[in-house]
Structure formats: structure tokens, C-alpha cells
C-alpha positions as CSV (number, residue, x, y, z in Angstrom):
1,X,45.0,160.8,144.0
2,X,44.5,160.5,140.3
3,X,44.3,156.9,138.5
4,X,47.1,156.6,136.9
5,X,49.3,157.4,140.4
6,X,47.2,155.2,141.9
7,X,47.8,152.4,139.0
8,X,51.7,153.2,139.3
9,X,51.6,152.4,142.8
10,X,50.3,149.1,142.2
11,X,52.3,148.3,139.4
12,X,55.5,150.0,139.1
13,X,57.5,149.1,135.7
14,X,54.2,149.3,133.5
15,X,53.3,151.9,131.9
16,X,49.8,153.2,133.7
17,X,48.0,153.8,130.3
18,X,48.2,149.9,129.6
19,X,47.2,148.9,132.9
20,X,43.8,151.5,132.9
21,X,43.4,150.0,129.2
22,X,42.9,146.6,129.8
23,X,40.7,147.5,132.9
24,X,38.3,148.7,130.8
25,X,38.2,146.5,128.5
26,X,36.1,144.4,131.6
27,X,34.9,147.4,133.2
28,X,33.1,150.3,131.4
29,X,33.7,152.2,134.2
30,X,36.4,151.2,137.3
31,X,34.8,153.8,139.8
32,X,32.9,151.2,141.1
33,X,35.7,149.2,142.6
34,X,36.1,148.1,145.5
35,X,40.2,149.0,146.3
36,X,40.2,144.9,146.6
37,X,38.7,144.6,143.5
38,X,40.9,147.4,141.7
39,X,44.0,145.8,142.7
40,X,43.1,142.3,141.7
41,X,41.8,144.0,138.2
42,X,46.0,145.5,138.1
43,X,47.3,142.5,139.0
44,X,45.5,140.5,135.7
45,X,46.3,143.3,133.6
46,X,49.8,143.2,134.8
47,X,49.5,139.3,133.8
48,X,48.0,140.8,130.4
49,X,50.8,142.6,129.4
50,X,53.3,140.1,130.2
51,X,52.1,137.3,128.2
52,X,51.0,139.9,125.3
53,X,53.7,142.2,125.2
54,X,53.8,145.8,125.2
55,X,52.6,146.9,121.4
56,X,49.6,145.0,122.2
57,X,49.0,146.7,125.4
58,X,49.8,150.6,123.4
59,X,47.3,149.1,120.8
60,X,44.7,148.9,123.8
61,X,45.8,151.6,125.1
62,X,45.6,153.7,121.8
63,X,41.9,152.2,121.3
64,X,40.7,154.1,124.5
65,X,41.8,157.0,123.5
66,X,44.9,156.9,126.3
């Protein structure tokens, strides 16, 4: 399953780019995740993007290169 499918799965209504973003803004790389650990790491970023809004989670986004 790719990560973004994955991400969707976990947080349907958010755009998966935003999500992945902000996880690696903490984590250089999210391989290393436990699947407990990944879906806490959505769940913040889901709480990210609500309190920041979406053009800060595309400028994020953007930043990565996603």
C-alpha cells in the first residue's frame, strides 16, 4: 500500500500531501514507525491542520517538495 492510501485511510477529508508534510517535519524519515506510532503522528497532524488551516499545510506541503 502506498503512503498516501495509507494516510487517506487514517484521515479521510485531508488532503494526504498535508498530512505526510507535517510528519516530516518531526520525522526525517516515517519508515521507521511503528503502525501505533504512524497513526498517532496522523492524528497530530490532523490537529495541525485544523488549528492552522489549509494554506499553511500546502505551504508545508509545497516545502517538501509534495
Amino acid at each position: 500500500m502506498r503512503l498516501s492510501d495509507h494516510i487517506a485511510k487514517l484521515a479521510p477529508g485531508y488532503d494526504p500531501r498535508h498530512i505526510e508534510a507535517y510528519m516530516r517535519v518531526a520525522h526525517g524519515t516515517l519508515g521507521s514507525l511503528s503502525q501505533r506510532q504512524f497513526a498517532a503522528e496522523v492524528r497530530l497532524c490532523r490537529a495541525c491542520i485544523d488549528e492552522g488551516g489549509l494554506d499553511a499545510a500546502e505551504r508545508c506541503a509545497v516545502s517538501f517538495g509534495l
